[in-house]
Legacy VTK file of the C-alpha trace (Angstrom):
# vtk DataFile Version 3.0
C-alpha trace
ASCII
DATASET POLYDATA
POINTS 465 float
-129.894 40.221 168.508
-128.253 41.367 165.270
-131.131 41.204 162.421
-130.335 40.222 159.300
-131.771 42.280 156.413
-129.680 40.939 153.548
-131.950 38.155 152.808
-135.269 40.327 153.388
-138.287 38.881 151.251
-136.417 35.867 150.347
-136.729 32.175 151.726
-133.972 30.801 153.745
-133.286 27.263 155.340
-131.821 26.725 158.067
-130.485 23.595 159.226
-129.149 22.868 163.065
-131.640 24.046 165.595
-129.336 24.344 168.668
-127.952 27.801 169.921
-126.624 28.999 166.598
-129.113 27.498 164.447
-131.594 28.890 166.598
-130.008 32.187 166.911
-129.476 32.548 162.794
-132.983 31.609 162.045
-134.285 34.423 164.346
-132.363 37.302 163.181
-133.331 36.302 159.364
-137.095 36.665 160.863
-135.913 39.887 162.726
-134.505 41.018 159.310
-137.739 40.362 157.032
-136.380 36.891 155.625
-139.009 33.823 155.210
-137.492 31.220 157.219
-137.994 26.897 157.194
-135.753 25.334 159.876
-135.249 21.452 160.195
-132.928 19.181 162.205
-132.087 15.337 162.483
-133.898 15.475 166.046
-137.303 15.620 166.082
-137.054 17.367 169.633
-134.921 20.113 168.167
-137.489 21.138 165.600
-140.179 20.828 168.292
-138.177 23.253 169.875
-137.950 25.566 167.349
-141.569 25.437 166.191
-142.608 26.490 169.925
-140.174 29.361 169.656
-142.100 30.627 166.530
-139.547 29.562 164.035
-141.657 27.897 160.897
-140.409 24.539 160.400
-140.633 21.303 157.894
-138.601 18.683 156.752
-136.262 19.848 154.113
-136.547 16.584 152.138
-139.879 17.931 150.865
-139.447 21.821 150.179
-138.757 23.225 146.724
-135.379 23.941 147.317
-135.857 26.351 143.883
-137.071 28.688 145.452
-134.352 28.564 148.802
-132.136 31.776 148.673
-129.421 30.011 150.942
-128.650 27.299 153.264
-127.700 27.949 156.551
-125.848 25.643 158.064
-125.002 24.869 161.670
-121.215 24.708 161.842
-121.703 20.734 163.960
-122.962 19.558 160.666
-120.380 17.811 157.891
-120.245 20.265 154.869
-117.601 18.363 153.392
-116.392 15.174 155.829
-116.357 12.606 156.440
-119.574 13.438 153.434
-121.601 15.916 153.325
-124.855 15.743 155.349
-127.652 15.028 153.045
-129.288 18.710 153.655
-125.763 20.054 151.777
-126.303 17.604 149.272
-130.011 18.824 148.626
-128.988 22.175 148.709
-125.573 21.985 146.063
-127.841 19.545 143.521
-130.247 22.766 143.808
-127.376 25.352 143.280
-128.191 27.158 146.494
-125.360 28.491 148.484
-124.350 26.757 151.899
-122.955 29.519 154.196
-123.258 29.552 157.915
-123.945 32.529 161.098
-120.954 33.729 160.817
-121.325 34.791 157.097
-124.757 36.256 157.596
-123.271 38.576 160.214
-120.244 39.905 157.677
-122.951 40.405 155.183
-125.025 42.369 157.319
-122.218 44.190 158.595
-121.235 45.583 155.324
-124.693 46.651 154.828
-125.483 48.191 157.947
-122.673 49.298 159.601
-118.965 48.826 157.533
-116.503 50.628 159.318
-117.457 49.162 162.672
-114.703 47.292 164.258
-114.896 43.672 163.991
-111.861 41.168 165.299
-111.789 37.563 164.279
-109.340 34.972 165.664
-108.646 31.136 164.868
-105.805 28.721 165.697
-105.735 25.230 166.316
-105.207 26.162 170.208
-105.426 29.232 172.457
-107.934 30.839 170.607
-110.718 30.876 173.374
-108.345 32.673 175.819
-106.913 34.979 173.161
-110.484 36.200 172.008
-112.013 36.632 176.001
-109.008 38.137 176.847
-109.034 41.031 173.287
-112.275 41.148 174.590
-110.943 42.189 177.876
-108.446 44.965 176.758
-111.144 46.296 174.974
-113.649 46.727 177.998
-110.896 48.595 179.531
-110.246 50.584 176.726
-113.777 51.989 177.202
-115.146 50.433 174.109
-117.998 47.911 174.376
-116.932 44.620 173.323
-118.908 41.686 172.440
-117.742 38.624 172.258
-119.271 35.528 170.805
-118.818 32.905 168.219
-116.783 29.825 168.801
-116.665 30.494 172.720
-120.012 31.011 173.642
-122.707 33.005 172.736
-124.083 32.223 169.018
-122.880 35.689 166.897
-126.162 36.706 165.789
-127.316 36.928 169.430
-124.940 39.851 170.324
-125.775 43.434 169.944
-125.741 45.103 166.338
-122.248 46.334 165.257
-121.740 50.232 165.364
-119.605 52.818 166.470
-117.955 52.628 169.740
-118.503 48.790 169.650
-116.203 46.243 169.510
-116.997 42.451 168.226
-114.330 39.800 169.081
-115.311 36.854 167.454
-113.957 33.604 168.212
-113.971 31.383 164.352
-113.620 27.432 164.577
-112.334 26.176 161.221
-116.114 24.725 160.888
-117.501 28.379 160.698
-114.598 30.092 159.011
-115.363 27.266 156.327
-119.236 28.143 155.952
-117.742 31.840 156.171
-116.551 32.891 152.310
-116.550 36.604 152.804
-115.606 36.770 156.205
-113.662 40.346 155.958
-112.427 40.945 159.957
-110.778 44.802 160.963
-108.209 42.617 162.300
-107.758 38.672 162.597
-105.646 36.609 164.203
-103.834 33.565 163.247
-102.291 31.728 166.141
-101.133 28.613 164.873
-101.602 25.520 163.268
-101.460 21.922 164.211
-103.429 18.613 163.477
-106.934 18.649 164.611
-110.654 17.805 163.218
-109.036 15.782 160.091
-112.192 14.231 160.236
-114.096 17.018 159.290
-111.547 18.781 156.738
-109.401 15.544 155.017
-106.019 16.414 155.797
-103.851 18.773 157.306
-103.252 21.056 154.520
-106.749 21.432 153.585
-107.256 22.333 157.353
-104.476 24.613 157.107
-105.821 25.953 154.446
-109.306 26.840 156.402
-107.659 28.819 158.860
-105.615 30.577 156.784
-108.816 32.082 154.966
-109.548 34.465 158.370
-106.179 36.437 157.793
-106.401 36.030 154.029
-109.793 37.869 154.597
-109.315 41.062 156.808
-110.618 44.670 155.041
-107.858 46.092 152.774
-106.819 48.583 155.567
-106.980 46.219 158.218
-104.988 43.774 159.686
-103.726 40.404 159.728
-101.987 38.952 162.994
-100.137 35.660 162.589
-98.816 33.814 165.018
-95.128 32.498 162.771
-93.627 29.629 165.179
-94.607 26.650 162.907
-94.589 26.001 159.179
-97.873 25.957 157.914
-98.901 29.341 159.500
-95.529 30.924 158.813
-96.455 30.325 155.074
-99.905 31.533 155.972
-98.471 34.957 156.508
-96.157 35.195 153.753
-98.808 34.630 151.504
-101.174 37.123 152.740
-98.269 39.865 153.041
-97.893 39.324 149.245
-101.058 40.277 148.543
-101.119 43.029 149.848
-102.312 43.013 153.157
-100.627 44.310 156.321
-99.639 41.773 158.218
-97.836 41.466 161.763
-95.763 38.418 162.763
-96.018 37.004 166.646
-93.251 35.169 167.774
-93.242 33.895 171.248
-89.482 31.539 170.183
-87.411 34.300 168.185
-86.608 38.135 168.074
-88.083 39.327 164.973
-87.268 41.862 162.759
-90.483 43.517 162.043
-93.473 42.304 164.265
-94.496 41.325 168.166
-92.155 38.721 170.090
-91.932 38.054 173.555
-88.119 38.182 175.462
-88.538 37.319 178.862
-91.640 38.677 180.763
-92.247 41.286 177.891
-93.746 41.640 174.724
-91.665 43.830 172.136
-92.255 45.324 169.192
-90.493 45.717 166.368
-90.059 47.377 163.284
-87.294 48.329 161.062
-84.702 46.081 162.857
-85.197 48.324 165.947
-87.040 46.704 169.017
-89.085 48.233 172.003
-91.018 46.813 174.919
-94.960 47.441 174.684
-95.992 45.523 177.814
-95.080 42.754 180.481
-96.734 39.820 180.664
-94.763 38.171 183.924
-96.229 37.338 186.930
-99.620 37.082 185.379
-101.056 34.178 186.770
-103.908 34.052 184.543
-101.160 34.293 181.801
-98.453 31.615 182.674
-96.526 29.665 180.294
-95.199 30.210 177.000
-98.282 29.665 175.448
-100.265 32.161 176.991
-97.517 34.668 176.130
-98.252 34.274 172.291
-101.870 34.682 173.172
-101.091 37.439 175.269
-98.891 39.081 172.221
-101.681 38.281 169.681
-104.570 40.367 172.091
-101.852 43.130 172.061
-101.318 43.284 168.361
-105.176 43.627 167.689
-105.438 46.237 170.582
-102.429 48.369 169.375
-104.030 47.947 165.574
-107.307 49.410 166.879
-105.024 52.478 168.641
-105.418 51.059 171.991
-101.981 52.710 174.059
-99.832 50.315 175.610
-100.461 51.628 179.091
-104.144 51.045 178.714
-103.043 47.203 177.664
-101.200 46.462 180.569
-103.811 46.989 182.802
-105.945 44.882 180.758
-102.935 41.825 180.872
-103.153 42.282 184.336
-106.694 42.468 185.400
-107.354 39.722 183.126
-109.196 36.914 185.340
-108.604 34.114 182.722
-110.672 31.483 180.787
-112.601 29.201 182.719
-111.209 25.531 181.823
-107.914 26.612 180.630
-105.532 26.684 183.263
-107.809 27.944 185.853
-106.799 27.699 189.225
-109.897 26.006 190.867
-108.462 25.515 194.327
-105.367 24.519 196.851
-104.845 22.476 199.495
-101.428 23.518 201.103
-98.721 23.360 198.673
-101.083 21.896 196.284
-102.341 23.771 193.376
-105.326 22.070 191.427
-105.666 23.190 187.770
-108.495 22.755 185.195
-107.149 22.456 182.266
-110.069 20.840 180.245
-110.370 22.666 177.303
-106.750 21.135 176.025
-108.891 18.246 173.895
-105.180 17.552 172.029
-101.622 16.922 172.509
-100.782 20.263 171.247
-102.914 21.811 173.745
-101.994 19.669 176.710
-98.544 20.343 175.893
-98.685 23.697 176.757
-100.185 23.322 180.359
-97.170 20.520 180.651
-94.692 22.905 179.939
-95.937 24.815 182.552
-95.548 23.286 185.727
-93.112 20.888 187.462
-93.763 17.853 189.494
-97.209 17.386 188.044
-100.475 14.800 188.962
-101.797 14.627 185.057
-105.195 13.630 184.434
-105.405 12.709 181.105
-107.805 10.794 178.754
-110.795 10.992 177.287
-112.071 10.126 173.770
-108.729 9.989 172.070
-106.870 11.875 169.044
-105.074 11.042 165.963
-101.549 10.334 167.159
-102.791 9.968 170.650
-99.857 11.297 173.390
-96.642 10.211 172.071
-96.146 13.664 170.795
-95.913 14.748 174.614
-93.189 12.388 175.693
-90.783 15.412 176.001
-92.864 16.584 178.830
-92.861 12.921 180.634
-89.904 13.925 183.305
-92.173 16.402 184.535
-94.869 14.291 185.552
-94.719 12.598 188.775
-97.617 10.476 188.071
-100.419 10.109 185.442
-103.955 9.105 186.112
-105.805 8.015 183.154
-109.388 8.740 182.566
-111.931 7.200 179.509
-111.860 5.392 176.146
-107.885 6.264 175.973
-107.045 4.887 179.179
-105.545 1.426 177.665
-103.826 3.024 174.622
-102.273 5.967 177.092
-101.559 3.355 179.428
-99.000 1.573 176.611
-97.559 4.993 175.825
-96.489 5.941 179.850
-95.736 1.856 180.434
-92.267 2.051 181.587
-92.075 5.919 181.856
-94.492 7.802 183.981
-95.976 6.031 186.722
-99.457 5.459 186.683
-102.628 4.260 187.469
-105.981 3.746 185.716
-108.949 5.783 187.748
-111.568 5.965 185.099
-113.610 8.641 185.882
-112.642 12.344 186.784
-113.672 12.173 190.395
-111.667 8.677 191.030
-108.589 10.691 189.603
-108.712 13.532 191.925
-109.094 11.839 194.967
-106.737 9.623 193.670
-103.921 12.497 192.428
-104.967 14.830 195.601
-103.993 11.793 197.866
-100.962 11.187 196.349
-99.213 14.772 195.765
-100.266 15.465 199.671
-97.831 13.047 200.285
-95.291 13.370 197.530
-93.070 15.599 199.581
-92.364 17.711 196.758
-92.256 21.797 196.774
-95.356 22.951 193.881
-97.146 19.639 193.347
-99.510 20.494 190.569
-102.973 18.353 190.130
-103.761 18.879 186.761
-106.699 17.785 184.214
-105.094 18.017 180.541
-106.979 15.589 179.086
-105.416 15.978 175.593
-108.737 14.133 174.252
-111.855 14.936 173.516
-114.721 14.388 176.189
-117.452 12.611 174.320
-116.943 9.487 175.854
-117.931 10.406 179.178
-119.431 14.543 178.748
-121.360 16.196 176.117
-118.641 18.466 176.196
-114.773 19.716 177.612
-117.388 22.206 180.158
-118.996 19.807 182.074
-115.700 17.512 182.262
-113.785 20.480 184.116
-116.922 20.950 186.099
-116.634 17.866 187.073
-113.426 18.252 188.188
-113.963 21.746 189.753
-116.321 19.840 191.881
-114.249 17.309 192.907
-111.525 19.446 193.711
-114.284 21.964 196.193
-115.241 18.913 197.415
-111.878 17.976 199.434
-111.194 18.629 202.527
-109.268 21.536 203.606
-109.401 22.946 199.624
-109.800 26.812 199.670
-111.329 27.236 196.519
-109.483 30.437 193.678
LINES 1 466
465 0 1 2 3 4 5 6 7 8 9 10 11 12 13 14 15 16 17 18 19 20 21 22 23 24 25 26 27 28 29 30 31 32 33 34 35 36 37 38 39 40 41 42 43 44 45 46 47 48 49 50 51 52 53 54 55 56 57 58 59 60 61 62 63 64 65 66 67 68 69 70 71 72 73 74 75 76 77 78 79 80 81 82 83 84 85 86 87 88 89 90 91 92 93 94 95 96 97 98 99 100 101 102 103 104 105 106 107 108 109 110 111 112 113 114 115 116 117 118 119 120 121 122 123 124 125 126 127 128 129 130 131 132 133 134 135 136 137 138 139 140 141 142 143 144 145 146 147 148 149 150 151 152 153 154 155 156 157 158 159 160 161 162 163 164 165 166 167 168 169 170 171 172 173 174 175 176 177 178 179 180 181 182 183 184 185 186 187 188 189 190 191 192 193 194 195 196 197 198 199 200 201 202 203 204 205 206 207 208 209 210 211 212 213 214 215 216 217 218 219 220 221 222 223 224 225 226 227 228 229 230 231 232 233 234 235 236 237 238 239 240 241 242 243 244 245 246 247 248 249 250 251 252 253 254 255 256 257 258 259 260 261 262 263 264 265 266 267 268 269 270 271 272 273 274 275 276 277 278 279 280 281 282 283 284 285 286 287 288 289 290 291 292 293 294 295 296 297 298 299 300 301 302 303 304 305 306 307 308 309 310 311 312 313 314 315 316 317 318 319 320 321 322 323 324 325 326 327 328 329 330 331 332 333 334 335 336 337 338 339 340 341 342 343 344 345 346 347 348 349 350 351 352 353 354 355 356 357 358 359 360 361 362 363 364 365 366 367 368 369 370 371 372 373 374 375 376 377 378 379 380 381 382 383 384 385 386 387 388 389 390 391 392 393 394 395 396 397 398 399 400 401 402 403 404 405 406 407 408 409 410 411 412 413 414 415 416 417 418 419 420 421 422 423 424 425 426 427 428 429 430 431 432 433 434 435 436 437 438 439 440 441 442 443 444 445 446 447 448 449 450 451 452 453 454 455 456 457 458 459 460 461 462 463 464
């Protein structure tokens, strides 16, 4: 646990009792703060109460005497409206911040020059941090990683020298976060997602871009440069003043990282040199993984990691469970869980990287639902649709991918397992992509591609990866 001293002797509420709320209102105890929790489920603050964390219903506290709000990231700060608690709290000028910015806060107090890497991006962000992570285990340093992926920040181990926190940011957190001040962050990219919680794109956009915008005057800013908005992004923050290093995974570049071939170069004054190689990597394929591949090496080379020390990190790397992981094969046939892709912009990455594929798709569906994706269409063999979005996906293949409806995620492996057994075909690929959300039939993307895991282990003749 990381205690939090900055709010020592002052009241705090916190509201969101799951892992992070849970996690920020015991390091403020830790740290000397007086703490009131609440949440919309009475079982929640039950919970928390038996865990020793004070509670009461925040309807009824004098919020004039509340130092700060803390906010679990799940809860609307801004849309569709702000949750009532916000409302409370802005009518009573207290400041709304969340986990994340109690951990920069304390950081600055307690330990400042310790290393601390933050990444975003609308996709790849979970592989990019577990895999910095990674390199930095070999390096010898001891990483912790946390955030977005996993484990609630405030639950890792205090920052300090020799330590290492890699620090996966959703735009929810980097929002409640207005002094988040990373060693180095990483921008990956930008593309439509969680409108519902941020308005429109640009204001999303403008979210992200607040991670980069943020890293310590010395530090630095990785950027990811192969679409618009976060191409911008990076200008911007290279005009004031920050150092800043392009990734570009489509184009040679003349300052910067960019990937040509299997390797990842790096450039600077119009002169260009390999740092590692990324090819053959199978918990690395596809072009996507190469920028997130190029972004871990940027933040390991800014931290003086050598480039031999990297490589063996790339290729030790075991991969992120649910995003392209290998679960299993039957013969020729190569079963991927791809779960975490809960967009087009996601899925299209897996697409791109495989031929003659069994897609497993659906879900709770997206703004713009899989149209964008049609470029990727020849490469499916057949599709079997899963969820909510199996009618509206079903109008969007009609015509140009086979397919059938299965419904649930063990109807469409038997179904797709059956089926590329007997396609005939050289690399048949089984792969859940749902491009969707998994609400509709999973609490969350995890337990839909353990679902599928299990249906995979459970075929016959499957040796599992």
């Amino acid at each position: 646990m990381i205690p939090v001293t900055t709010f020592a002797g002052r009241k705090v509420a916190v509201f969101g009792l799951r892992a992070s709320g849970l996690a920020s209102a015991s390091a403020l105890l830790a740290g000397g703060a007086d703490v009131v929790g609440y949440d919309d489920e009475a079982e929640k603050v039950a919970e928390a109460t038996a865990a020793g964390i004070p509670t009461a219903d925040l309807r009824h506290i004098d919020w004039s005497r509340i130092a700060a709000l803390v906010l679990a990231p799940g809860v609307p700060l801004t849309h569709p409206a702000p949750h009532w608690v916000v409302g409370l709290a802005r009518n009573a000028a207290v400041e709304v911040i969340g986990d994340i910015e109690l951990y920069c806060r304390e950081r600055r107090a307690s330990a400042p020059d310790a290393a601390f890497v933050a990444i975003t991006g609308t996709n790849g962000k979970s592989t990019t941090a577990a895999l910095t992570a990674h390199l930095f285990d070999v390096a010898g340093y001891e990483a912790e990683l946390g955030g977005n992926i996993g484990t609630a920040i405030l639950s890792l181990q205090p920052p300090g020298s020799g330590r290492v926190h890699v620090i996966e940011c959703s735009s929810f957190q980097i929002d409640l976060s207005p002094s988040l001040d990373p060693s180095v962050g990483i921008l990956l990219n930008v593309s439509e997602d969680h409108l519902d919680r941020h308005g429109s794109l640009a204001d999303y956009a403008a979210i992200k871009a607040r991670l980069v915008a943020g890293v310590q005057r010395d530090g630095t800013a990785i950027v990811g440069v192969d679409d618009n908005w976060s191409q911008a992004v990076a200008d911007r923050v290279e005009r004031e003043g920050k150092r800043v290093v392009r990734v570009s995974v489509r184009r040679p570049l003349p300052d910067g990282l960019y990937v040509e071939g299997d390797q990842v170069m790096r450039a600077a004054g119009g002169t260009a040199r390999p740092v590692v190689q990324i090819g053959g990597i199978g918990s690395l394929r596809g072009l996507h993984n190469a920028q997130n591949a190029a972004c871990s090496t940027g933040a390991a080379l800014a931290l003086g990691v050598a480039p031999d020390v990297i490589q063996r990190g790339l290729v030790s790397f075991p991969g992120l469970a649910h995003r392209m992981e290998q679960v299993g094969r039957k013969a020729n046939v190569l079963f991927v869980n791809d779960s975490k892709a809960t967009n087009a912009d996601a899925a299209a990455r897996a697409l791109a990287s495989f031929s003659d594929i069994f897609w497993i798709a659906g879900g709770k569906p997206k703004s713009g639902g899989i149209t964008p994706l049609a470029g990727y269409f020849p490469r499916i063999a057949k599709a079997y649709l899963i969820g909510e979005a199996a009618g509206e996906f079903a109008g969007t293949l009609q015509g140009k991918v086979a397919f059938v409806v299965a419904g649930t995620v063990e109807r469409a492996v038997e179904l797709a397992a059956l089926d590329a057994a007997a396609s005939g075909l050289k690399e048949p690929v089984v792969l859940l992509s749902p491009a969707c959300a998994s609400y509709d039939q999973f609490r969350n993307f995890e337990l839909r591609g353990a679902a599928f895991r299990d249906a995979v282990r459970k075929i016959e003749g499957v040796n599992p990866s």
